[in-house]
N, C-alpha and C positions, 0 to 999 in steps of 0.2 A: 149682658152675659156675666159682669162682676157682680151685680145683685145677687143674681138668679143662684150660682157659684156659692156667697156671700152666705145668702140662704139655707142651702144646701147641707154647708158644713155646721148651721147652728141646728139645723135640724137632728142632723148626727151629734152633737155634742148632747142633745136635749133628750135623742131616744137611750143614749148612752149611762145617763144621769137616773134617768126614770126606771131602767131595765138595764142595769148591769149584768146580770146574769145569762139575761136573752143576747145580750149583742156578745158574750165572749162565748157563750154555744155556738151562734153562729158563725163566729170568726173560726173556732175549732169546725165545724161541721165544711168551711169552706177548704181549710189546709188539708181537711182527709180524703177532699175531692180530688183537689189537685198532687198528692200524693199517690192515693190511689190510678188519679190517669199516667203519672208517671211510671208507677210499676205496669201497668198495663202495655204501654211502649215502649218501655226495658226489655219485659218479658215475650210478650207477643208480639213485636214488630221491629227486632231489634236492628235491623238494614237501616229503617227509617230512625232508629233514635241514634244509630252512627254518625249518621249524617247532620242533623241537630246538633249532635255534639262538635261535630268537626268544624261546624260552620262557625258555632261560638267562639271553638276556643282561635277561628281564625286560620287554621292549619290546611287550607283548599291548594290545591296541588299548584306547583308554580308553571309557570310557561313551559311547553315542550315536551317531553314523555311523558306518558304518563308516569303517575307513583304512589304511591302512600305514605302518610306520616308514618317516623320511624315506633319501633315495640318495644315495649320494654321501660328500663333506664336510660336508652339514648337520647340525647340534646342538641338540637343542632348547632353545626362547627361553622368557622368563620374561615379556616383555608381550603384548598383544595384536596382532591381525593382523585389522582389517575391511574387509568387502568391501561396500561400497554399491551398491545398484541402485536409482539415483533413477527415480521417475518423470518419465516425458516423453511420459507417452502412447503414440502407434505410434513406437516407436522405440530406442533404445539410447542409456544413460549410465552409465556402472560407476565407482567413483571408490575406488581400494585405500589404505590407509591401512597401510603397511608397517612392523612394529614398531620398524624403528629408525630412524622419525620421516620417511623419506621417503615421494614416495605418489606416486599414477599417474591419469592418466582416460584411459579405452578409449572412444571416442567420445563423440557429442555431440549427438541430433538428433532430432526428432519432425517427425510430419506429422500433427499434433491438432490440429481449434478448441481454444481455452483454454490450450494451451501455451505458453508462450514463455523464451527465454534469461534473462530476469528470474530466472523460477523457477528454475534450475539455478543461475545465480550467485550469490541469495541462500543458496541452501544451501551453496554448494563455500566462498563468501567466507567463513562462519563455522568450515570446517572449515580455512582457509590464510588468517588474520591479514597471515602476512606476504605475500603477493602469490605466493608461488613454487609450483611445480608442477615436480617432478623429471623427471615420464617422461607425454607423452603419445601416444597411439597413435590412429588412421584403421585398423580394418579391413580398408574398403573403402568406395566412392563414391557409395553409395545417398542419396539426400536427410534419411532418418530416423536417418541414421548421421553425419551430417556436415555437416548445416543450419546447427548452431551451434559449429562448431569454431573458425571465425576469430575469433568473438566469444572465446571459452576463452584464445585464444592473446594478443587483444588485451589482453584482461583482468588475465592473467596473466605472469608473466615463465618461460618454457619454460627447460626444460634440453635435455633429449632429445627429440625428433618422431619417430616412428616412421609410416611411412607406404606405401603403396602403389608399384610399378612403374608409375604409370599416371601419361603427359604430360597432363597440362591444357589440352584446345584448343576454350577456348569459345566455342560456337555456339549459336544456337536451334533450332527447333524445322523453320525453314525453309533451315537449313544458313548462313545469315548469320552472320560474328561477329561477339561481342559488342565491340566496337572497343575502350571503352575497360581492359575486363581481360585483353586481348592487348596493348595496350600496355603494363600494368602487368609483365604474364608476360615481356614482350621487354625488357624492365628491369630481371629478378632476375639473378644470375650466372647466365653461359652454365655456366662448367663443372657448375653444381651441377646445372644442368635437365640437364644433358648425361646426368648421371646416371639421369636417366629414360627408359631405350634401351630400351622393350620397343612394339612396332609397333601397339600399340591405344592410345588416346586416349578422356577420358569429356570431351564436350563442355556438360556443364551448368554453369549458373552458379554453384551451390551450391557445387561441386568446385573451380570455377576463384577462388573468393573463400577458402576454404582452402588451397589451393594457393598461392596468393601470399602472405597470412598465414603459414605455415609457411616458408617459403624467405625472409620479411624480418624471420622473429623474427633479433634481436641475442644475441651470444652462447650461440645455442644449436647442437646437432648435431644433424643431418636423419642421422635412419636409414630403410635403405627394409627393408619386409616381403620380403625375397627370402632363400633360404636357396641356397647351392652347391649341394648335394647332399642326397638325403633322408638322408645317415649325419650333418650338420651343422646344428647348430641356430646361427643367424648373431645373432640375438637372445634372450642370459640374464642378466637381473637378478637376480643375486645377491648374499647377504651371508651370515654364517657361520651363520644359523638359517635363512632363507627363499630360497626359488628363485619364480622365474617362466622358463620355456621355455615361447617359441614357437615353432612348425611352422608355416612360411612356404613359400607357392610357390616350388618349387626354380626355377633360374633355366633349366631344361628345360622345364618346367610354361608357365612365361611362354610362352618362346618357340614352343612346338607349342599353345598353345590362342587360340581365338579371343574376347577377349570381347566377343562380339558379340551373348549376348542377357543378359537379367538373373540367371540362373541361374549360368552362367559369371562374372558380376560379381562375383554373391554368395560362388562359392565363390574366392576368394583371399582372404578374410579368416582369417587365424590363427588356430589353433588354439593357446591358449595353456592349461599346468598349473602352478597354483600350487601350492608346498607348502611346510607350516606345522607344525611341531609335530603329527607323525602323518597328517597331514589333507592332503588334496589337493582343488582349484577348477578345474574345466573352464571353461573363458574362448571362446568360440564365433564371436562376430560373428554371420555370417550362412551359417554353414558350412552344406552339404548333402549330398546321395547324392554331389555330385562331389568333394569333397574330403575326406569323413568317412571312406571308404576307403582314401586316402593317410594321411591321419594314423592309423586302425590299422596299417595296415599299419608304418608306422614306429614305432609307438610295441612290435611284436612280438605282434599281436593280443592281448593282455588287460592292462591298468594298473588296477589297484583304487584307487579314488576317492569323494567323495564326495560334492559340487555339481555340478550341471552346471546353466550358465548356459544355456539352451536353445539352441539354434540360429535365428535367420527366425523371430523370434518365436511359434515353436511353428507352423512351417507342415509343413504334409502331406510335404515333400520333405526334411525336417529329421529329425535324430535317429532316425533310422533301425536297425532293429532291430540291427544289426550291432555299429552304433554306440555304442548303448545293452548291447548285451552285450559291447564290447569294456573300457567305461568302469565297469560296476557302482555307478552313482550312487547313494544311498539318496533324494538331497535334489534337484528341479528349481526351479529360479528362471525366469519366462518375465517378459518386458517386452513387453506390448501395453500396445493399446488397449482404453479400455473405452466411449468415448462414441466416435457414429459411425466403427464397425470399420469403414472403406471396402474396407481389403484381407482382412478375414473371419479374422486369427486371433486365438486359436489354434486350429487345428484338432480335431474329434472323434479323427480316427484317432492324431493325434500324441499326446493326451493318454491314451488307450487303451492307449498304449503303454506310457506311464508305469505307470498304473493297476495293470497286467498286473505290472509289476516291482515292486508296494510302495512306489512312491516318493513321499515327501510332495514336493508341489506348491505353488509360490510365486509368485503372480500380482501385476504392478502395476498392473495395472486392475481385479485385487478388493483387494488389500492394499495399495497406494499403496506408497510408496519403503519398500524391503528392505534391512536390513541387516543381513548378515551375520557372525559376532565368532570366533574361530578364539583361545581365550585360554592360559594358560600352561601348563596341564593338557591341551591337544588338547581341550578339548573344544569345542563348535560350540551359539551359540546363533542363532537370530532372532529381530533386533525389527522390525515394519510399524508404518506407522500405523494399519490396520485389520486388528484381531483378530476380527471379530464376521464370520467366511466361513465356512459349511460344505463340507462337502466335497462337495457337489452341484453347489455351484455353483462349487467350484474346478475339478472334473471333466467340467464342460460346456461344448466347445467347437461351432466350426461345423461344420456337414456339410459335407463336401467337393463334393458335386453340389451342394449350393444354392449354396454361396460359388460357386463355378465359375460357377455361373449368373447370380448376382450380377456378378460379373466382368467375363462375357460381356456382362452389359448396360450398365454402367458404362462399357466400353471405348467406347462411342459417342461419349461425351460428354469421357473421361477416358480417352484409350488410353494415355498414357507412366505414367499410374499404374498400369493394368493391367500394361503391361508388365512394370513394376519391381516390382510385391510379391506375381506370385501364389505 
């Protein structure tokens, strides 16, 4: 074999010597083959040359959800990245814990006996020693999203607000305002409320007490959830390992819709995706059929991911197939209630959904506060405080015709809750 080899190479030195000019033809004639098949598998097969690339550079998904390398300029980070889902009952509190020591809370609010802002602030106090809180964000103006936010703001010393196109003009129930938190409102700066130019108004008191609260923290910068254009995202927290983008009502969106029933409220709450060391967090609010469409659509119909924070706490109008096969989540997190469900979710059909896709299910009214851990390896752990749920009872929601019915009869006595959470 060393002969033959031996040989080989003197043969090539020999045809090299004879025909210079033929052997660097050929050598050019070989590099335009194999450039040419390159572009051809750039071009025309570019799934398959993803995959080539991905295998090279080494970057194949690690143990556990799935994921994707991260986009961009991001690097992968060597601490952790957690994502909390406190309990609060019927409601929404998410508290991110960003590895390089800043953090965030995405609302702030239940509508449960037994809840209260105690419980959230003892927990957030033990995770922020020092009082500070980098980035907090409103959704949107539902009472279970935003009950307790002024208390957050008071508590704490805010950096960033991120918040709603929506004027604060409180009234009650009989169109009366409330005198003295439109005094307070006619007391923040004009320009800042000025900023609030979009033709709909939420008149509840819950709103109007965050609202002021946000516009007289000190020192801080009021962002609103509006994006220009669906090709711009106006809000992204970045650093050189992790991203957060939001997809905020472009400021077309504002102006042609009306929000004039709860549906419409609900959907202007962002759509937000975090990403972490391989791993991506769907961030929801109270997203639905009307705004889950805008955000595939923008996002290029398919982003492979790996949590999704559920939408309207796993309501029928939520998470919608589209939706869910636009995002490929392996992992759902849902935040209800679990003692008197007055507004009936999570739904049977929405969790059916899940089911149908393999995706394990994370409940705060079976499993209490969720915490999610995203560590230096990509991989993804959960801890709850209750591990003792099977999966019958994670997979058992309401039926839609009875909640409905339910509903129906509640609204007699309770119609602006109807209203707000079916």
């Amino acid at each position: 074999m060393a002969d033959r080899n031996s040989k080989a190479k003197s043969a090539a030195k020999r045809a090299v010597k004879s025909n210079p000019k033929a052997f660097i033809i050929a050598l050019i004639a070989v590099i335009l083959i194999v450039a040419i098949g390159f572009c051809v598998l750039y071009f025309g097969f570019p799934d398959t040359w993803d995959s080539i690339m991905s295998a090279v550079r080494g970057d194949d998904k690690p143990d556990g959800a799935g994921g994707t390398p991260p986009s961009g300029d991001l690097t992968l980070g060597e601490g952790e990245l957690k994502v909390h889902f406190v309990n609060v009952g019927q409601g929404d509190c998410i508290y991110i814990q960003f590895p390089d020591n800043t953090d965030m809370i995405i609302d702030c609010g239940n509508k449960s006996r037994g809840y209260d802002f105690q419980t959230v602030k003892s927990y957030l106090t033990a995770l922020n020693p020092d009082g500070k809180i980098n980035h907090l964000m409103l959704t949107h103006a539902d009472e279970d999203h935003v009950d307790n936010m002024d208390e957050i703001i008071y508590e704490f010393e805010i950096e960033n607000i991120y918040m709603p196109n929506i004027l604060s003009v409180p009234k009650n129930s009989k169109g009366e305002p409330y005198a003295d938190l439109q005094e307070q409102i006619d007391n923040l700066d004009r320009d800042t409320v000025a900023r609030f130019d979009d033709k709909d108004v939420v008149n509840s008191r819950t709103y109007a007490n965050f609202f002021i609260a946000a516009l007289s923290e000190e020192n801080c910068e009021v962002h609103i959830n509006e994006d220009p254009d669906e090709q711009t995202n106006s809000i992204v927290i970045q650093q050189e390992t992790f991203r957060l983008t939001f997809y905020c009502p472009t400021a077309e969106y504002y102006d042609a819709t009306n929000l004039n029933n709860a549906e419409r409220k609900n959907a202007v709450s962002p759509i937000g995706i975090l990403e972490y060391n391989n791993r991506r967090v769907v961030l929801t609010g109270d997203s639905n059929e009307i705004n889950e469409p805008i955000f595939v659509r923008r996002i290029g119909g398919k982003l492979d991911c790996d949590v999704l924070k559920v939408g309207h706490d796993g309501s029928a109008t939520s998470s919608t197939a589209e939706f869910l096969d636009a995002i490929t989540c392996e992992y759902a997190v849902i935040s209800c209630n679990k003692e008197g469900n007055t507004f009936v979710h999570p739904r049977q059909v929405t969790l059916d959904r899940f089911k149908a896709r393999n995706m394990s299910v994370y409940r705060t009214d079976k499993h209490g506060s969720i915490v999610l851990t995203i560590d230096g390896e990509g991989e993804l752990k959960f801890t709850v405080d209750n591990s003792d749920v099977t999966d019958e009872e994670i997979f058992k929601g309401a039926d839609t015709e009875n909640a409905e019915a339910t509903l129906s009869a509640l609204s007699f006595t309770l119609p602006l809750f109807a209203q707000l959470y079916i």
